[in-house]
N, C-alpha and C positions, 0 to 999 in steps of 0.2 A: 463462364461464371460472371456474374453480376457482384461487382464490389462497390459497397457502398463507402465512400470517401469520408474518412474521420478525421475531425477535428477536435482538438484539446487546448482548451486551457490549464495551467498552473500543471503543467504536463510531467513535471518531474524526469528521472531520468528513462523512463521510457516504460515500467511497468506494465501502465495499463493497454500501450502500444503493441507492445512485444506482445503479449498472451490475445490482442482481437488481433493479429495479424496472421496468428497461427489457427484463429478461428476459423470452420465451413460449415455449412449445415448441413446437415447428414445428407442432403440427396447433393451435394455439390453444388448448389443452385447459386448460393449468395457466400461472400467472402467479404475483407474487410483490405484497404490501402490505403496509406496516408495523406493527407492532401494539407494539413498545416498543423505547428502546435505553437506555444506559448510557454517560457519560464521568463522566472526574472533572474535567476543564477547562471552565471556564465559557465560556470563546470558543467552545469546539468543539461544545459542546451547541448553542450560540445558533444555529450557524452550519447542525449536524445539520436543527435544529427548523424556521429558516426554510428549508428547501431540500428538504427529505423530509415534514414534516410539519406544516405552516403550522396547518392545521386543528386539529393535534390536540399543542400544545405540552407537554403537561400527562403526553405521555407517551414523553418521554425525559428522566433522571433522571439529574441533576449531583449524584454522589456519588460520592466514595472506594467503589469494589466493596468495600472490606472492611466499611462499614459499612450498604451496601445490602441489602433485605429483601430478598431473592430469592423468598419465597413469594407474595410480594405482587404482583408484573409481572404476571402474567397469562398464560394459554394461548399457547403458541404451534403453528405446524405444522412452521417451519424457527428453525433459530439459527444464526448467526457471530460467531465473535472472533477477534478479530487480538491474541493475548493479550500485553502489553507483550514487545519484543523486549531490553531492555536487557543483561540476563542472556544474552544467546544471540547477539548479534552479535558477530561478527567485529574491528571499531573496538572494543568496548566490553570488558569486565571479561572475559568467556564462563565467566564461573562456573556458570550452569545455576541448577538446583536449590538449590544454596545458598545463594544471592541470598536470604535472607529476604525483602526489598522487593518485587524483583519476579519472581524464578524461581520464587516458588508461586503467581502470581497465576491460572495456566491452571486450578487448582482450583477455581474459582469457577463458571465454562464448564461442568466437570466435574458441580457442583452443579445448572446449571439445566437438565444434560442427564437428573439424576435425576429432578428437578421436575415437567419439564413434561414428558418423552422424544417432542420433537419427533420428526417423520418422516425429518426429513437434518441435518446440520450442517455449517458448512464453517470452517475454523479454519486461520490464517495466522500465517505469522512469519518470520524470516531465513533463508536457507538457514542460515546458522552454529551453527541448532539441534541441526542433526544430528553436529556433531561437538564439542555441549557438554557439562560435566562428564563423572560418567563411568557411560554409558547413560542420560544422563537422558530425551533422546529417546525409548527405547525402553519409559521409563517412564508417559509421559506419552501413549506410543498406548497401551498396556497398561490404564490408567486409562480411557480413551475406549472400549477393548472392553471390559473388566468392567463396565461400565454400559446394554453391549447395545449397540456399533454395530462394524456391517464396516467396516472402512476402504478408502479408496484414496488411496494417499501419493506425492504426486509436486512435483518441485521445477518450477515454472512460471519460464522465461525469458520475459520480456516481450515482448521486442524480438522472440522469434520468435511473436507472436501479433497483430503489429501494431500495437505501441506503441511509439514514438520515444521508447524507453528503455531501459539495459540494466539490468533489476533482475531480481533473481533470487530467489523467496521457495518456501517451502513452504507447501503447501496440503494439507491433508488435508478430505479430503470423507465422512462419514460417513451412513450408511444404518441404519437402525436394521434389529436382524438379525431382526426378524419380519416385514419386507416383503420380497417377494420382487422386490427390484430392484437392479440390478448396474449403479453407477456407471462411465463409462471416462473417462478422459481423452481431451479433447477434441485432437485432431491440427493440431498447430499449419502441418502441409505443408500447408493449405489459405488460409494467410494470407502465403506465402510472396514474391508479388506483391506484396504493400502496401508504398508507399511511408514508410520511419519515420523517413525523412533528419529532423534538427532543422530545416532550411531551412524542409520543408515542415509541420512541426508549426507552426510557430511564425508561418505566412506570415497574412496578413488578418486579424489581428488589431486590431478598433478599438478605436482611441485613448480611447473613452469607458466601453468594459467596465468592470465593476468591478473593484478591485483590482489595476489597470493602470499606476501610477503608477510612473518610473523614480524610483530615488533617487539624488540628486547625491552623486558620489566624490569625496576627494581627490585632488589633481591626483600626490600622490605616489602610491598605486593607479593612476591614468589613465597614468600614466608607466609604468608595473611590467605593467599591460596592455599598451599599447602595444609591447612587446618579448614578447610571449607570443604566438605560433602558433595559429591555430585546432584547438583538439583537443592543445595540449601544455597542462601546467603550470608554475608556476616554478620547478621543480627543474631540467624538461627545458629551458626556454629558457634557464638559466642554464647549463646542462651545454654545451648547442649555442653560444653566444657568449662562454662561459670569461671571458677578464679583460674585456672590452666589455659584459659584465654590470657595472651600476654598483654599486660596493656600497654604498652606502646603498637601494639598493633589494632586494637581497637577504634573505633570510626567517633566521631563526636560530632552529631549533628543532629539540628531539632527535628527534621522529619524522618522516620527508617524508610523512606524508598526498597519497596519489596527487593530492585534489580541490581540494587548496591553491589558488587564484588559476589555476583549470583553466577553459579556453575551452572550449565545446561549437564539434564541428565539423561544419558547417551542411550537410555530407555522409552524415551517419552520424547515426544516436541519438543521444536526450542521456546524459551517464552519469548514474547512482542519485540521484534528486532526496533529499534528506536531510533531517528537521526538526532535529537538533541541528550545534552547530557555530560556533566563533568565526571572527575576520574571517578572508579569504579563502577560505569553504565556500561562498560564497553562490551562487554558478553564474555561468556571467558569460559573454555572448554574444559571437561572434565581431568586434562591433565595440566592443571597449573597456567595456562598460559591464556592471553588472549583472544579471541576467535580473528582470523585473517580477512580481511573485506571479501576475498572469493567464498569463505566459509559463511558470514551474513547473505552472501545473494545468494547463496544455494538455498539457504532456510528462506529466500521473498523468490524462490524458483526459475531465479535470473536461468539464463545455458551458461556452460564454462566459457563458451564463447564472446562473451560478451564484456566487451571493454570498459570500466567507467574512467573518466578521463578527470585530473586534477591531483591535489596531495593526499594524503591519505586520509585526513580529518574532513577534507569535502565530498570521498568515496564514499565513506561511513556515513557521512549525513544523506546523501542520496539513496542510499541503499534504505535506508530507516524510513525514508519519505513514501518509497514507490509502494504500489498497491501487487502483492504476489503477483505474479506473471502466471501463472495458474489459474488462480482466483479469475481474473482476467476472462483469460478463454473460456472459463466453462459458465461465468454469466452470457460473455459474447456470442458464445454456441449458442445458447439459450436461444437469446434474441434471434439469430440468422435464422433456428429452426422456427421459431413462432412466424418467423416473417412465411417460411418456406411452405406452414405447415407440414412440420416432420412432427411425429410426436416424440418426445421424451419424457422420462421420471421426473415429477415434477409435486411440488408439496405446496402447500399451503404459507402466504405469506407471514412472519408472526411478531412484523409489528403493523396495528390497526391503530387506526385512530378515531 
């Protein structure tokens, strides 16, 4: 088998790694193995290194990207970045590009696709890119083709690819324009049958995985649950029992954030598992209590196996960060088959520009 050698930036805890590594192309021809990655958070490297790369620690790099060599990584065949969303979410500032901080950090991506001009790229972010500052979006595919790659740009819902969650991201999959292979998006009508209920994400899970641990609430939370509906939050249980909503348990804040003290309903998906966020973001199961950081990586399709390493409030934020590990493999499929020419279910991309 021919593996082509991935590199990452802004790699997070290993997401996008984990699901191309479980990737092959249908005739077995091409496969995928790690060759370097990149965070700036120390938990998330630890966590990257013992789970993708035990052997070989030495080569993923806890640095600030702006102060990383980039000539120095090494060869690669394929690259991904999930280049920071912060500038581009919807929740957050949606300044784009002027975000000095983070709305130029996709330049970096830019730079190791000059470097090294791997064979494909796959690069991720909020869908709320597409409608940041003003064209910055259409700046930043611009910059991806002036470096020599065809794109194909399409917004991936989760929930219709088999994942018991509704998150919604952009993904652009890059080909470099001297090979003659033509990426498609993978047709999610073939995953249409899978079940993504939370009930059943979340079922058989033992008590002894790691990072499984419930943490104890206050019994004023325990209260403020207990009147919350499977799949409503306290805005909506407060709306539905009007004055019998007690008010010392009521919320007082200027924006209602949909995920406020939001139950998952153990019928349906979970909603957008999240790294940032003060109390009441944290996801919280339809019986009262919190969700467990092993119960978040089931919902982003982490294996039970799979350790994140630091305190609990740094688990939760990596888990929130990573891109489904599902999601993952079946773009990655994708690409190995197109390279392979296998044919697969494949649709139409449906964002144009």
């Amino acid at each position: 088998m021919e593996k082509f050698r991935l590199g990452e930036l802004f790699c997070g805890p290993g997401g996008i790694a984990c699901g191309a590594m479980r990737a092959t192309s249908g005739d077995g021809q091409f496969g995928i193995e790690h060759a370097w990655a990149n965070d700036y958070d120390e938990d998330t490297c630890e966590t990257y290194r013992s789970n993708i790369c035990p052997d070989a620690p030495g080569t993923v790099y806890h640095e600030d990207v702006r102060n990383l060599d980039i000539s120095l990584l090494g060869p690669i065949d394929a690259f991904a970045y999930g280049f920071p969303c912060n500038s581009f979410s919807n929740v957050g500032e949606h300044e784009g590009l002027k975000n000095e901080k983070f709305g130029q950090l996709y330049w970096y991506g830019i730079k190791v696709l000059k470097q090294y001009r791997p064979k494909w790229f796959i690069a991720e972010n909020v869908s709320g890119i597409q409608s940041a500052g003003s064209g910055d979006f259409r700046i930043i595919l611009q910059d991806m083709r002036d470096v020599g790659y065809k794109l194909t740009v399409n917004l991936y819902k989760a929930e219709q690819y088999g994942i018991p969650q509704t998150r919604h991201r952009v993904i652009i999959v890059g080909i470099r324009d001297d090979i003659p292979v033509e990426f498609r998006v993978p047709d999610p009508a073939q995953y249409a049958n899978v079940d993504i209920s939370a009930r059943t994400a979340l079922s058989d899970i033992l008590v002894s995985s790691p990072n499984n641990e419930v943490r104890k609430l206050s019994k004023k939370v325990v209260e403020r649950l207990s009147l919350i509906r499977p799949g409503e939050n306290v805005w909506q249980a407060e709306k539905r029992l009007g004055e019998d909503f007690p008010e010392h348990l009521k919320i007082h804040t200027k924006t209602k954030i949909s995920q406020i003290y939001r139950k998952l309903d153990p019928d349906k998906p979970a909603y957008t598992v999240t790294a940032a966020g003060g109390g009441g973001t944290f996801m919280y199961h339809w019986t009262n209590r919190e969700l467990t950081n092993r119960e978040r990586a089931r919902i982003q399709t982490f294996p039970d196996n799979y350790k994140f390493v630091g305190q609990y409030s740094s688990v939760r934020k990596q888990i929130g960060m990573a891109v489904p590990c599902k999601l993952s493999e079946i773009v990655v499929t994708a690409v190995l088959n197109s390279f392979a020419g296998v044919e697969y279910p494949w649709t139409e991309a449906n964002i144009k520009e």
